[in-house]
Biopython code that builds the backbone (N, CA, C, O; Angstrom):
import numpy as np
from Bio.PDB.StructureBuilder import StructureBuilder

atoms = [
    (1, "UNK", "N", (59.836, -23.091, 31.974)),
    (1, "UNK", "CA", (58.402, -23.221, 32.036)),
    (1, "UNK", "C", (57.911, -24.319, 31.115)),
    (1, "UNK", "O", (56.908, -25.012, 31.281)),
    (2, "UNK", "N", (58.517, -24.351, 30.420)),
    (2, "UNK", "CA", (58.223, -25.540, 29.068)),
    (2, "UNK", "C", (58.990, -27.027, 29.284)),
    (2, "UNK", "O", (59.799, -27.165, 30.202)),
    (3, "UNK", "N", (58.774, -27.758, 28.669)),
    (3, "UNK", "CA", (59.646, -28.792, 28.386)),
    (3, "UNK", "C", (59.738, -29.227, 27.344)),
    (3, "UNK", "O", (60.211, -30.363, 27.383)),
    (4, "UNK", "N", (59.408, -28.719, 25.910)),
    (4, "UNK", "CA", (59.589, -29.209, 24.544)),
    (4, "UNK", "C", (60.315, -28.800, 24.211)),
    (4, "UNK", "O", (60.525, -27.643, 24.577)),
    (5, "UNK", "N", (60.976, -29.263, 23.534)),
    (5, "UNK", "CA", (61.033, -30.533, 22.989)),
    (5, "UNK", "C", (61.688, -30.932, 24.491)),
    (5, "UNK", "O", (62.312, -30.261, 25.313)),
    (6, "UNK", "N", (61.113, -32.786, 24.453)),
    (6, "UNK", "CA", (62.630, -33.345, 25.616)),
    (6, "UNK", "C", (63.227, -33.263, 25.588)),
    (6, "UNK", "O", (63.446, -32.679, 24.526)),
    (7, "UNK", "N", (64.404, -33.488, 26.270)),
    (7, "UNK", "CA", (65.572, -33.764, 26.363)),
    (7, "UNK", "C", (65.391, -35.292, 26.779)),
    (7, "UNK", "O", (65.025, -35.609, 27.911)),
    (8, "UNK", "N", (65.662, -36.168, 25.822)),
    (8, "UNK", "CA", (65.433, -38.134, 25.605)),
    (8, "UNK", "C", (66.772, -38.101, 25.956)),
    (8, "UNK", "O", (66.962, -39.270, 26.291)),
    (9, "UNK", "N", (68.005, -37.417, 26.119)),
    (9, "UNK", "CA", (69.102, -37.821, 26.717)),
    (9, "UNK", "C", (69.006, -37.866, 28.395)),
    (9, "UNK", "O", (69.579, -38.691, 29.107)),
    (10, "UNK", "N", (68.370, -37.067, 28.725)),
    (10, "UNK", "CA", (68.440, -37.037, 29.884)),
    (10, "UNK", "C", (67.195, -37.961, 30.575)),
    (10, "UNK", "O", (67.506, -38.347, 31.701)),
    (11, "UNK", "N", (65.843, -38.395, 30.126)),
    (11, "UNK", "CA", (64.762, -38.729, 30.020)),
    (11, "UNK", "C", (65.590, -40.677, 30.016)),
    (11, "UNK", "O", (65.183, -41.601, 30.720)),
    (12, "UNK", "N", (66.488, -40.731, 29.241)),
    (12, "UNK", "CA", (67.115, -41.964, 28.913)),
    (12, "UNK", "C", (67.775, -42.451, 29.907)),
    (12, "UNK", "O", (68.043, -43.652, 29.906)),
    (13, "UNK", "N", (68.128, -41.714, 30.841)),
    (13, "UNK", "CA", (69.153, -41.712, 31.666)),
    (13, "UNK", "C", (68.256, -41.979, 32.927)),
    (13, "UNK", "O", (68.703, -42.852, 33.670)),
    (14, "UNK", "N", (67.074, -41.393, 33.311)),
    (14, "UNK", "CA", (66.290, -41.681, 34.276)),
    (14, "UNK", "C", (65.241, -43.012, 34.049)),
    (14, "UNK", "O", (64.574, -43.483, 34.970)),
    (15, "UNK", "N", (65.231, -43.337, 33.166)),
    (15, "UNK", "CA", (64.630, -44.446, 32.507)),
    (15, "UNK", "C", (65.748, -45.707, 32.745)),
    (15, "UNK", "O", (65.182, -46.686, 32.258)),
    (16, "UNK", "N", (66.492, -45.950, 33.039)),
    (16, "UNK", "CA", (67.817, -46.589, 33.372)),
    (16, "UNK", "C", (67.470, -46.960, 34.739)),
    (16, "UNK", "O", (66.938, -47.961, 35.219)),
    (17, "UNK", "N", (68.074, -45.505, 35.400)),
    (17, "UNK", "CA", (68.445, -45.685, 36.638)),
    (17, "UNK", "C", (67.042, -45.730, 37.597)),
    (17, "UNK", "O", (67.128, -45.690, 38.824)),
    (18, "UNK", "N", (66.186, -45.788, 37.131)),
    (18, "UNK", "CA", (64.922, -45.856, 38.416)),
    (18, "UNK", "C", (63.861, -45.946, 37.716)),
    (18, "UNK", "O", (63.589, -45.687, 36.544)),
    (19, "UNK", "N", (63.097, -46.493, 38.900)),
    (19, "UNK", "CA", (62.033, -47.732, 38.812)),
    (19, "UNK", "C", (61.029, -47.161, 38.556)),
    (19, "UNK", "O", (60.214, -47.510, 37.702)),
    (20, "UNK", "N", (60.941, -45.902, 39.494)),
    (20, "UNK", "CA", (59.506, -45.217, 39.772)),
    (20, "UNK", "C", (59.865, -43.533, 39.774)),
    (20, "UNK", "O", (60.549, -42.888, 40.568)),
    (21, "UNK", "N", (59.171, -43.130, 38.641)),
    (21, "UNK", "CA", (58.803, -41.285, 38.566)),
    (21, "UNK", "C", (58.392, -40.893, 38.660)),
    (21, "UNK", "O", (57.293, -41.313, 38.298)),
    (22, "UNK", "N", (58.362, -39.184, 39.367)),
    (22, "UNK", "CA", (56.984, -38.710, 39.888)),
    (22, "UNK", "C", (57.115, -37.177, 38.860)),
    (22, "UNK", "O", (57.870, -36.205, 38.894)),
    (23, "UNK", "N", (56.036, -37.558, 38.045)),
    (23, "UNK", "CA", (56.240, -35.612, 37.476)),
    (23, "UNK", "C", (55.052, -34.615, 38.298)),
    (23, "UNK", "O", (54.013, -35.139, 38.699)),
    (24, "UNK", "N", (55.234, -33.606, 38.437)),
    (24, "UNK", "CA", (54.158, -32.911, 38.998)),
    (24, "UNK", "C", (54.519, -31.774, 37.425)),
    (24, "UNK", "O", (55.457, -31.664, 36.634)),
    (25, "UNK", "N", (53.137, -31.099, 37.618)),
    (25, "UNK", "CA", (52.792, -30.221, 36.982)),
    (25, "UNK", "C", (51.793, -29.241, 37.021)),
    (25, "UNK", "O", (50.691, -29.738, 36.792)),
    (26, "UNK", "N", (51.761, -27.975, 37.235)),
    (26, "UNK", "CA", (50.594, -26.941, 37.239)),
    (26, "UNK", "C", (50.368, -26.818, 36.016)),
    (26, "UNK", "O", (50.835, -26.213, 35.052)),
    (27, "UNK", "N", (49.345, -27.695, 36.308)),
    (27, "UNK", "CA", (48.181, -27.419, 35.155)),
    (27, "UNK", "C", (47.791, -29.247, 34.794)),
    (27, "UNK", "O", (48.204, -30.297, 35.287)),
    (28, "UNK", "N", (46.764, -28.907, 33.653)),
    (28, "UNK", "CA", (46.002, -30.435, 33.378)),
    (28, "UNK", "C", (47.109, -31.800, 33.093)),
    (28, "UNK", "O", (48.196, -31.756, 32.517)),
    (29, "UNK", "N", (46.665, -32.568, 33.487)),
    (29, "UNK", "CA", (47.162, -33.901, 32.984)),
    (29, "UNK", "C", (47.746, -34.592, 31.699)),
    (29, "UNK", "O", (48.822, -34.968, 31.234)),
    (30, "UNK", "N", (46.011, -34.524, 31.309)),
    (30, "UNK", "CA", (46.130, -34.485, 29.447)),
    (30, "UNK", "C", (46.595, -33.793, 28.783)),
    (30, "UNK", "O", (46.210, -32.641, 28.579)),
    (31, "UNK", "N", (47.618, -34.379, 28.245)),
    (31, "UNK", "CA", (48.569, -33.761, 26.762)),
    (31, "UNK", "C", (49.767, -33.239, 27.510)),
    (31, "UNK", "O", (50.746, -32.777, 26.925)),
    (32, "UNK", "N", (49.647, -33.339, 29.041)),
    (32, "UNK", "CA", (50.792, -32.334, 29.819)),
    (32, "UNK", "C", (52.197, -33.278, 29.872)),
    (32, "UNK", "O", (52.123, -34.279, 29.159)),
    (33, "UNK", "N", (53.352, -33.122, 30.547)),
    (33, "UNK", "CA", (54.359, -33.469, 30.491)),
    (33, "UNK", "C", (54.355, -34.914, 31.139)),
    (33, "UNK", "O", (55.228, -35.596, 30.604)),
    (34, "UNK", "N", (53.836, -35.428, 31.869)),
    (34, "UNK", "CA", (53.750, -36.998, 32.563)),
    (34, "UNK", "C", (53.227, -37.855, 31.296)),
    (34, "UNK", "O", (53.683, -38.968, 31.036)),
    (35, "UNK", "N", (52.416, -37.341, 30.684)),
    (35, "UNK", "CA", (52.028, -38.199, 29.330)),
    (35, "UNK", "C", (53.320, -38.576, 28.362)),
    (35, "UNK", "O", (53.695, -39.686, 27.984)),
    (36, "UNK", "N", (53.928, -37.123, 28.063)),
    (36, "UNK", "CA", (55.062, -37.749, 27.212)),
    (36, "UNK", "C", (56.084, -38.258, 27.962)),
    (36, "UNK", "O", (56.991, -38.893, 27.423)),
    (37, "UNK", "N", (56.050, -38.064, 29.110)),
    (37, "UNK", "CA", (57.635, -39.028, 29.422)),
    (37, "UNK", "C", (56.756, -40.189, 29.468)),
    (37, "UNK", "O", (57.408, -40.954, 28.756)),
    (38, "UNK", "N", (55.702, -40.856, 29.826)),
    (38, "UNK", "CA", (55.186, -41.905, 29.905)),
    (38, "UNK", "C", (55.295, -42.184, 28.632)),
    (38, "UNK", "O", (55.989, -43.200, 28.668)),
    (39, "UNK", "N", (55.028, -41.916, 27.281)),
    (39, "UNK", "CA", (54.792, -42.281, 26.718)),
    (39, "UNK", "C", (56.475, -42.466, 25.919)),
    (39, "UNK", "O", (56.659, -43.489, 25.260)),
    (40, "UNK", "N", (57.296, -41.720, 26.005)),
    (40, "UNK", "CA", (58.993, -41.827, 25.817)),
    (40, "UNK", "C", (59.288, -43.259, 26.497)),
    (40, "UNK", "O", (60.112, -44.043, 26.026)),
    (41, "UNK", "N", (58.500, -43.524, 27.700)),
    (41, "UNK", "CA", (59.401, -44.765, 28.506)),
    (41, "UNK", "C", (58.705, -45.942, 27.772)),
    (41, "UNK", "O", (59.272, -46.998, 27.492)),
    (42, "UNK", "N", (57.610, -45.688, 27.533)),
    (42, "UNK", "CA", (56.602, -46.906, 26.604)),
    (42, "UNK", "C", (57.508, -47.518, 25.523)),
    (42, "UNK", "O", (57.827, -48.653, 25.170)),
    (43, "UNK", "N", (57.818, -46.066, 25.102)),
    (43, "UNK", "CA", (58.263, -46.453, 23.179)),
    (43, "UNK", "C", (59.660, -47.485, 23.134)),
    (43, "UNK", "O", (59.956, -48.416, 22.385)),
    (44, "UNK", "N", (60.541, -46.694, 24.604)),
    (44, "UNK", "CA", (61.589, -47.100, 24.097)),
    (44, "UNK", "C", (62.072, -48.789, 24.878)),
    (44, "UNK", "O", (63.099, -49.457, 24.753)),
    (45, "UNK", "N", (60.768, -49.028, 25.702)),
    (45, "UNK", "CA", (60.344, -50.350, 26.721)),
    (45, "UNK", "C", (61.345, -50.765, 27.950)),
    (45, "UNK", "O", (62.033, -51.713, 28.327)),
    (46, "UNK", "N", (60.840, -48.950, 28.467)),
    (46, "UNK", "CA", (61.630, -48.703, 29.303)),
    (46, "UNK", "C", (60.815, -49.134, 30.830)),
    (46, "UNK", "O", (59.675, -48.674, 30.889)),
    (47, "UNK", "N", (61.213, -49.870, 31.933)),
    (47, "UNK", "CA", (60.165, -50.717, 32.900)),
    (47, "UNK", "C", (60.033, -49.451, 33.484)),
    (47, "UNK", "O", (58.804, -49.428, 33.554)),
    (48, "UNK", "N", (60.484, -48.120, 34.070)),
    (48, "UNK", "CA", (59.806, -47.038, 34.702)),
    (48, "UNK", "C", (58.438, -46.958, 34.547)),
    (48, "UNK", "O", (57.864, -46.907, 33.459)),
    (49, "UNK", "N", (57.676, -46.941, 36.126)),
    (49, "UNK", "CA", (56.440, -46.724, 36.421)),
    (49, "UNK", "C", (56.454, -44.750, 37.032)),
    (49, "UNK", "O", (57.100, -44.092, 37.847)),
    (50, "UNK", "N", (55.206, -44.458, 35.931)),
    (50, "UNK", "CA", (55.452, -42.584, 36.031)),
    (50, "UNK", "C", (53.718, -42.694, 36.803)),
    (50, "UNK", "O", (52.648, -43.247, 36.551)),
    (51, "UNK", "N", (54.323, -41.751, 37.891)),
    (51, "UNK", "CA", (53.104, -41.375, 38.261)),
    (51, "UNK", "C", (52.886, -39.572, 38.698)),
    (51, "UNK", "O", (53.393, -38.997, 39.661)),
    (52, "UNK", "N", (52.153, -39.099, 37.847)),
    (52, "UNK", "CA", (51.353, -37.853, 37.120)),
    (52, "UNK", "C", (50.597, -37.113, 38.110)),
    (52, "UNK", "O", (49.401, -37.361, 38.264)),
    (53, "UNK", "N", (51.226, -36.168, 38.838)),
    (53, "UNK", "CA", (50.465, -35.076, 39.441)),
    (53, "UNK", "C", (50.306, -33.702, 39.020)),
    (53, "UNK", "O", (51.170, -32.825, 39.045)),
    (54, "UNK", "N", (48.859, -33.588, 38.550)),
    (54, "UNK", "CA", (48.345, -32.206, 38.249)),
    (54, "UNK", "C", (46.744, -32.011, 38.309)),
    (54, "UNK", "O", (46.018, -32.365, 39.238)),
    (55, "UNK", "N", (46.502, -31.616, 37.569)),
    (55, "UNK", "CA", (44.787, -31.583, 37.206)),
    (55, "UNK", "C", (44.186, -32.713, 36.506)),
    (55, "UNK", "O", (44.787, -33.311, 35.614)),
    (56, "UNK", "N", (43.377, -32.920, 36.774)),
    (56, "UNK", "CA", (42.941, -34.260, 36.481)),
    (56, "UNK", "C", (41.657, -33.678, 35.279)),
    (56, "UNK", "O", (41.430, -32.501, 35.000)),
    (57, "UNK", "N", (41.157, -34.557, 34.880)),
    (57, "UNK", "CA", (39.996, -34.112, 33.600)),
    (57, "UNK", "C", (38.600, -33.780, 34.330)),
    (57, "UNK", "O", (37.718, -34.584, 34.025)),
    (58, "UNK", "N", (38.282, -32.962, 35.058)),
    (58, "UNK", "CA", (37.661, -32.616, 36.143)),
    (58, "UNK", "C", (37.616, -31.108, 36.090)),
    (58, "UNK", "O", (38.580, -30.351, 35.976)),
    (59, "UNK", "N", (36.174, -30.755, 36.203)),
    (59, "UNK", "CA", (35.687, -29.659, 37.034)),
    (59, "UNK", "C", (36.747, -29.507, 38.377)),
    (59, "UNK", "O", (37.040, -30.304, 39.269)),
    (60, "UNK", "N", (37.327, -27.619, 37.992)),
    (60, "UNK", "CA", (38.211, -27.544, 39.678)),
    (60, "UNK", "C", (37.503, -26.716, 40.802)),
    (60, "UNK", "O", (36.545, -26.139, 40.287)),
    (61, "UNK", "N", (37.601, -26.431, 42.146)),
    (61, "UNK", "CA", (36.664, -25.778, 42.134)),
    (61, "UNK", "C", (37.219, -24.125, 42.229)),
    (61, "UNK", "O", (38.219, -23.939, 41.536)),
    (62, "UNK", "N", (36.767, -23.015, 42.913)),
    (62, "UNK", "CA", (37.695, -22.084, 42.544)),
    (62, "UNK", "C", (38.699, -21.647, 44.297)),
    (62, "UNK", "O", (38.451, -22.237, 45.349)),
    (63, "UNK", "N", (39.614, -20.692, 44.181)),
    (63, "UNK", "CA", (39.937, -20.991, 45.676)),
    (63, "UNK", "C", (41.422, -20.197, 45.560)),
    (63, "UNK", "O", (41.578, -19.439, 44.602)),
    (64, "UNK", "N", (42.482, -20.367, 46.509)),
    (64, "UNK", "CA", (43.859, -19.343, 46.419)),
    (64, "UNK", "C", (44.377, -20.360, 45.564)),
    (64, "UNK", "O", (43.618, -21.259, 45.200)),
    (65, "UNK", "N", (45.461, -20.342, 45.227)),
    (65, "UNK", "CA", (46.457, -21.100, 44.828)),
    (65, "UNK", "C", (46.786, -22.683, 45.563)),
    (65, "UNK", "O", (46.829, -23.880, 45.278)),
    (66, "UNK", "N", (46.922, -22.000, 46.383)),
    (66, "UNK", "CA", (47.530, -23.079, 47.733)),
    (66, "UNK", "C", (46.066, -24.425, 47.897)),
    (66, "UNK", "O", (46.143, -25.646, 47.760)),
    (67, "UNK", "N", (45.179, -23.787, 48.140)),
    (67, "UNK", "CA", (44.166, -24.245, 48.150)),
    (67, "UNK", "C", (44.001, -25.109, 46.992)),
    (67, "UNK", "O", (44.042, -26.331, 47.135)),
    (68, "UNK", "N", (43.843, -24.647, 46.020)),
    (68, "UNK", "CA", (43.446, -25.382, 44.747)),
    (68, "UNK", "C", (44.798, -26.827, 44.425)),
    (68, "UNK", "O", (44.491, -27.968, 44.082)),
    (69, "UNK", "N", (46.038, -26.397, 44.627)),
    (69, "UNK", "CA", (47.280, -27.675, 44.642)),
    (69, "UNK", "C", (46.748, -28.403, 46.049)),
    (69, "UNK", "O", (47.301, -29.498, 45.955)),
    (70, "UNK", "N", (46.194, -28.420, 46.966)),
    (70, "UNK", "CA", (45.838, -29.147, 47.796)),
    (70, "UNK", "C", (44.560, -30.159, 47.445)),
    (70, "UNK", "O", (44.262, -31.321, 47.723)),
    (71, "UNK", "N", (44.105, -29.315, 46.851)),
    (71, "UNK", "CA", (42.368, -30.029, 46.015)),
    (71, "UNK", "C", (43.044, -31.153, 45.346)),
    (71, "UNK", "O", (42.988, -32.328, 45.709)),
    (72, "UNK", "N", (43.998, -30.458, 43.848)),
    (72, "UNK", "CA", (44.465, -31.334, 43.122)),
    (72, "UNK", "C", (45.419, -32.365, 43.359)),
    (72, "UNK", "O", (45.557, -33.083, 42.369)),
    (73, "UNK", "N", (46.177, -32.706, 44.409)),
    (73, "UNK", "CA", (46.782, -33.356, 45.147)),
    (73, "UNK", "C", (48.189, -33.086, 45.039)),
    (73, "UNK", "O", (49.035, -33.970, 45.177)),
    (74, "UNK", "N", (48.480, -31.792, 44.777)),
    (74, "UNK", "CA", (50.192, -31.505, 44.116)),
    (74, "UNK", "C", (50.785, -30.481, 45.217)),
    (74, "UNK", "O", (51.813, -29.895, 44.879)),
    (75, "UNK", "N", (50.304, -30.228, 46.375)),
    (75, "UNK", "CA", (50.370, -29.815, 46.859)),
    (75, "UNK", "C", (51.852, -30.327, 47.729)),
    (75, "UNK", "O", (52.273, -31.454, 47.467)),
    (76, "UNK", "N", (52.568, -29.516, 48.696)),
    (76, "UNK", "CA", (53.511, -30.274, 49.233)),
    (76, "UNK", "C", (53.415, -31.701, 49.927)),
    (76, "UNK", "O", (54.129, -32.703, 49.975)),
    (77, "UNK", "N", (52.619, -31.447, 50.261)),
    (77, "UNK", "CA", (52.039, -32.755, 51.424)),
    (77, "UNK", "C", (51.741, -34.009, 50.315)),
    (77, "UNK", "O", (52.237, -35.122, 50.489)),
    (78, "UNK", "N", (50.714, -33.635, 48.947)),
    (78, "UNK", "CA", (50.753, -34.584, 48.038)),
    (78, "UNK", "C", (51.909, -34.634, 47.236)),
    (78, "UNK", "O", (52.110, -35.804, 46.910)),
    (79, "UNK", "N", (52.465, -34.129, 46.934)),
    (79, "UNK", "CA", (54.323, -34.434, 46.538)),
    (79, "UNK", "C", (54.810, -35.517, 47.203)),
    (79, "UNK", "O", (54.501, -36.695, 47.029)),
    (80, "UNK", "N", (55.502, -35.105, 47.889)),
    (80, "UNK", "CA", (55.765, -35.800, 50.035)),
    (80, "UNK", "C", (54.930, -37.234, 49.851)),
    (80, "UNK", "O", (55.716, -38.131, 50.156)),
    (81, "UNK", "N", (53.964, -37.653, 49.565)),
    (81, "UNK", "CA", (53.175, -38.852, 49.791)),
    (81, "UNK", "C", (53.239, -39.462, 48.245)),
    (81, "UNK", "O", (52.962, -40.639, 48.013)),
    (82, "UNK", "N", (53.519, -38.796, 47.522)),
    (82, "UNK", "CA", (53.367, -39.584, 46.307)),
    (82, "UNK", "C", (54.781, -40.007, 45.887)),
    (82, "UNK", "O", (54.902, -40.943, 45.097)),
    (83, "UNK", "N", (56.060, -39.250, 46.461)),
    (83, "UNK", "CA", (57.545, -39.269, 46.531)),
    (83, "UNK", "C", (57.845, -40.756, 47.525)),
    (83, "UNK", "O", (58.615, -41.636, 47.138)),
    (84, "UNK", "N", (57.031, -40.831, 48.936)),
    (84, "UNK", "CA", (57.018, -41.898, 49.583)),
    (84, "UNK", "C", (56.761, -42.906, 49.222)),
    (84, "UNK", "O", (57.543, -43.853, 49.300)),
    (85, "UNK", "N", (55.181, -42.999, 48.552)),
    (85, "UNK", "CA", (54.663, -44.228, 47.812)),
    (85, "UNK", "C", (55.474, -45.032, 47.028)),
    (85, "UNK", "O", (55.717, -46.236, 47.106)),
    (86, "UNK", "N", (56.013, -43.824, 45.944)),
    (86, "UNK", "CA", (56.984, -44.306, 44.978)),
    (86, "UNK", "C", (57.923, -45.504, 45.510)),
    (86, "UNK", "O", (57.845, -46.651, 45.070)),
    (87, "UNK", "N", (58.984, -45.014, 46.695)),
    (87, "UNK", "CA", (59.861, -45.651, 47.264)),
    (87, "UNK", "C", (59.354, -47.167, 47.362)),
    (87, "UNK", "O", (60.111, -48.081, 47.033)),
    (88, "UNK", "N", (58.076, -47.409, 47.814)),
    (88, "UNK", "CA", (57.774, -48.674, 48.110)),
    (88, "UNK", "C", (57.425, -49.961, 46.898)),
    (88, "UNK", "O", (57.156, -51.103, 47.270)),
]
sb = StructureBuilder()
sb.init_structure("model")
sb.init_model(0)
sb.init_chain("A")
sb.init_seg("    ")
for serial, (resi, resn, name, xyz) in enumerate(atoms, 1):
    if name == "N":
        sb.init_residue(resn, " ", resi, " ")
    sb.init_atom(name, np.array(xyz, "f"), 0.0, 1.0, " ", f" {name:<3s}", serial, name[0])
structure = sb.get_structure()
C-alpha cells in the first residue's frame, strides 16, 4: 500500500531502461508517489518523462468508486490511453 521509503535500486533501473513512466495512484497527486519518483529522476538527471495519474488539486465530485477513477482519469480506459500515449 505504501511506497516509502523507495526502493532507488529499482527506481534506478527504470530510469535507465525507459524513456517514459506512468505511475497511477488512488488518491491526490501532491506529495503522492509520481512526485517522488519525478523528483528521484530529476536529482539523479535521469531523461525519464513521468506522467502522474490520480487526483488532481481539485474539488472531486462524489459517486461509486468506478465512477470517481473515471472522473479522475485513472480509470482503466485512462491507464490504457495514458500507457499508449507514453509509447509515442
Amino acid at each position: 500500500r505504501f511506497v516509502k521509503p523507495l526502493d532507488e535500486r529499482l527506481l534506478a533501473e527504470v530510469g535507465a531502461k525507459f524513456r517514459r513512466v506512468v505511475t497511477v495512484e488512488d488518491g491526490a497527486l501532491r506529495g503522492g508517489v509520481g512526485e517522488a519518483v519525478t523528483a528521484f529522476f530529476n536529482a539523479r538527471g535521469c531523461g525519464a518523462e513521468v506522467r502522474s495519474l490520480g487526483i488532481g488539486d481539485e474539488w472531486v465530485e462524489h459517486g461509486t468508486p468506478a465512477q470517481l477513477y473515471a472522473l479522475c482519469g485513472y480509470d482503466e480506459e485512462g491507464i490504457l490511453r495514458a500507457l499508449l500515449d507514453a509509447k509515442r
